[in-house]
Phi, psi and omega in degrees: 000139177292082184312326189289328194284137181249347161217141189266070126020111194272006178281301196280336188240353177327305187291355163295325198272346168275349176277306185296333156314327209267314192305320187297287187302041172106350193032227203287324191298282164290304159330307195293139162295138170287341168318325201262322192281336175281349175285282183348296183278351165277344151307325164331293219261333218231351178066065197210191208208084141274350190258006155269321213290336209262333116018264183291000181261334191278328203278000175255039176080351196065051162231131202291330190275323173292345177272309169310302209275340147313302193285011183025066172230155151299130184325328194285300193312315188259353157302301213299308178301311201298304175321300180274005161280307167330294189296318211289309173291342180073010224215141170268151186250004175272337179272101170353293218286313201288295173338307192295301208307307194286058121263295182314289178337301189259050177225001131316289148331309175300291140342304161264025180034062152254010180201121187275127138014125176265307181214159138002140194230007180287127212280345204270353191239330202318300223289320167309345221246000000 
């Protein structure tokens, strides 16, 4: 959020005023696909990133090449991670619904500052960052 700024376009911050609804009900804890917290924890334990790399393919829109090329992974290396977030989550990344929640999950996540933010996920700035 723009701190120096003084009036807000409620379009660019809605989803804060829904992070601050979901945290006062409970936040990320309640809220999040459960799906994202069992990814979280086979990262924990196996020592592996799938939870940057699906991080980072939502916040680059799901395009496998602005995504590869953030993670300074080859394109093959991150179909290959993306496959394997699918079986570990049970989840298809092809499913809107899914697609929606785990964005949310992780602007949650953000929200109650278990995960720092990389850039603005406000879509009218992604293309600078």
């Amino acid at each position: 959020m723009d701190r120096e700024r003084y009036i807000y376009p409620y379009g660019e911050y809605a989803i804060y005023h829904i992070a601050e609804a979901c945290s006062q009900a409970g936040g990320s804890k309640v809220f999040s696909h459960p799906a994202l917290e069992a990814l979280m924890a086979y990262d924990k334990e196996y020592n592996t990133t799938f939870t940057n790399s699906l991080y980072e393919y939502l916040i680059h829109f799901k395009n496998i090449s602005n995504t590869a090329k953030a993670l300074h992974l080859h394109r093959n290396t991150l179909i290959y991670h993306l496959q394997r977030i699918e079986e570990i989550m049970e989840v298809s990344l092809s499913d809107y619904h899914t697609v929606q929640l785990l964005e949310l999950s992780f602007r949650l996540l953000e929200y109650d500052k278990k995960i720092t933010p990389r850039f603005s996920w406000n879509t009218t700035n992604n293309e600078k960052n």
